[in-house]
Backbone as CSV, one residue per row, in Angstrom:
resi,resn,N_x,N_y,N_z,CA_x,CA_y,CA_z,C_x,C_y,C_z
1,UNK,0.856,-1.203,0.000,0.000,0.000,0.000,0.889,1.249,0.000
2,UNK,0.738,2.127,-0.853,1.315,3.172,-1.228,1.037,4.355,-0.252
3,UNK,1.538,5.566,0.197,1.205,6.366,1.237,0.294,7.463,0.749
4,UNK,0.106,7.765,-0.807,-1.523,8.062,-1.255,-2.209,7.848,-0.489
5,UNK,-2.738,6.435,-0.646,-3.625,5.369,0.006,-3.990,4.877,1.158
6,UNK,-2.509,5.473,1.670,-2.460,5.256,3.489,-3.280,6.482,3.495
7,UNK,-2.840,7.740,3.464,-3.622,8.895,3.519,-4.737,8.938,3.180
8,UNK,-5.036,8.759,2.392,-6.906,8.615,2.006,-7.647,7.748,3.146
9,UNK,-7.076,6.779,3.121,-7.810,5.796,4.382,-7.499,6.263,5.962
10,UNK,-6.790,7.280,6.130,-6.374,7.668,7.219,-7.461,9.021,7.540
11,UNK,-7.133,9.759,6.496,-8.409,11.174,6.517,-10.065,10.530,6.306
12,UNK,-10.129,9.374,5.655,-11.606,8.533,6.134,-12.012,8.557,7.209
13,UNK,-11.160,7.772,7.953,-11.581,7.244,9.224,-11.568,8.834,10.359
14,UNK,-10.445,9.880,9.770,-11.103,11.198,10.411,-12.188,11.831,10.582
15,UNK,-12.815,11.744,8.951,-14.023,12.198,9.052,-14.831,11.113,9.565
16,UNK,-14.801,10.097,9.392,-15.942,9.334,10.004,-15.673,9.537,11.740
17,UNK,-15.221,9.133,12.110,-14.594,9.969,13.390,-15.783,11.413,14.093
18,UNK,-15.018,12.537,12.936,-15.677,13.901,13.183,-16.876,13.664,12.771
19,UNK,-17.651,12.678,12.626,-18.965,12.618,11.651,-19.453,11.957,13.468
20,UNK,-19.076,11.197,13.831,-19.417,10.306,14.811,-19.614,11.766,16.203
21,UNK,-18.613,12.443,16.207,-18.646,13.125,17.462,-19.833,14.406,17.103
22,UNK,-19.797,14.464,16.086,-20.582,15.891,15.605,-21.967,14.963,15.719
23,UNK,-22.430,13.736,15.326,-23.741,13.388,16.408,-24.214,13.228,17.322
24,UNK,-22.677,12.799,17.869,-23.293,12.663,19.304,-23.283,13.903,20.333
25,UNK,-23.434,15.506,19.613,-23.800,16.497,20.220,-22.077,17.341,20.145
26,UNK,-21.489,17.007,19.817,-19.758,17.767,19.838,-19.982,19.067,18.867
27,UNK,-19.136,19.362,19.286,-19.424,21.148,18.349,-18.408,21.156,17.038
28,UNK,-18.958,20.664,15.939,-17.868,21.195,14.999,-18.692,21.978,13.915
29,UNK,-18.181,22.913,13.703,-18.434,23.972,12.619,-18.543,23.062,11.440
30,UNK,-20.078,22.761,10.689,-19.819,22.532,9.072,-18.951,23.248,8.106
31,UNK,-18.706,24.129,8.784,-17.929,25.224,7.339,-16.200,25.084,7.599
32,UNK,-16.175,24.781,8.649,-14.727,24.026,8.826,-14.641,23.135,8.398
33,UNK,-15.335,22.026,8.384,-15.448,20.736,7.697,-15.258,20.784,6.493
34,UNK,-16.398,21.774,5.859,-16.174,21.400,3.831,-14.708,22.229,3.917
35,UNK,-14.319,23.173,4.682,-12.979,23.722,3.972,-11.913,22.650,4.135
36,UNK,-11.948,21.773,5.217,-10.916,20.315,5.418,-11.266,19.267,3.990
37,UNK,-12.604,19.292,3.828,-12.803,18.434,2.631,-11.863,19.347,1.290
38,UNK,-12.094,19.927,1.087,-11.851,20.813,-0.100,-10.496,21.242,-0.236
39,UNK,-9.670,21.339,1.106,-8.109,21.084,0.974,-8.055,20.107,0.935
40,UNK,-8.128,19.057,1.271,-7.689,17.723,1.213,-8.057,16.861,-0.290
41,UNK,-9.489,17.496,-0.775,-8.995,16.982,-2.190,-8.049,17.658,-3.500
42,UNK,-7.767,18.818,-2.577,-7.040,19.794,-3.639,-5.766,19.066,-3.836
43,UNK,-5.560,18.726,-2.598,-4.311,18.117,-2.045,-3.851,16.964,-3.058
44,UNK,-5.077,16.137,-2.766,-5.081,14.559,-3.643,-4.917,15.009,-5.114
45,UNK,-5.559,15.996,-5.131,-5.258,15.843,-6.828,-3.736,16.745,-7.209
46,UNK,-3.471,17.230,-6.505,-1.954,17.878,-6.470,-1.129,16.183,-6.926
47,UNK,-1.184,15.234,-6.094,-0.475,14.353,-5.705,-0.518,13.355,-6.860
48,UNK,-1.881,13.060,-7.495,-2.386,12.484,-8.515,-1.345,13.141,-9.716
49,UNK,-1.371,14.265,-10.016,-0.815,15.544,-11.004,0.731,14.800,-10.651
50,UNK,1.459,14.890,-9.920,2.577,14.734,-9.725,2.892,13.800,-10.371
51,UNK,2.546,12.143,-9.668,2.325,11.185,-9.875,2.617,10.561,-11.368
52,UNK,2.029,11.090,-12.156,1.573,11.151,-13.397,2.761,11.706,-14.208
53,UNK,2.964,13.160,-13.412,4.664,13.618,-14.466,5.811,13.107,-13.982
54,UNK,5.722,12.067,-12.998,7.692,11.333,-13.156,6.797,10.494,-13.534
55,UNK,5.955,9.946,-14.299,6.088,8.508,-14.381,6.410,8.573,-16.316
């Protein structure tokens, strides 16, 4: 398993995580959330992009 992949499955289990505490009454800002989503796929596709030009 490649560290892409570690990472993707690692920021999963975050949000499922922050998904879990934000029901059971925890305070997290939605608008913090989509901005973590939205770097983090900026991110992935940075990495994807890379990926792609050494190969």
């Amino acid at each position: 398993m490649n560290l892409t992949t570690l990472l993707r499955v690692f920021l999963l289990a975050v949000l499922a995580l922050l998904t879990i505490i934000h029901h059971m009454g925890g305070d997290i800002r939605i608008g913090e959330l989509a901005t973590l989503l939205m770097l983090t796929a900026i991110y992935f596709k940075m990495c994807d992009q890379e990926k792609g030009g050494r190969q």
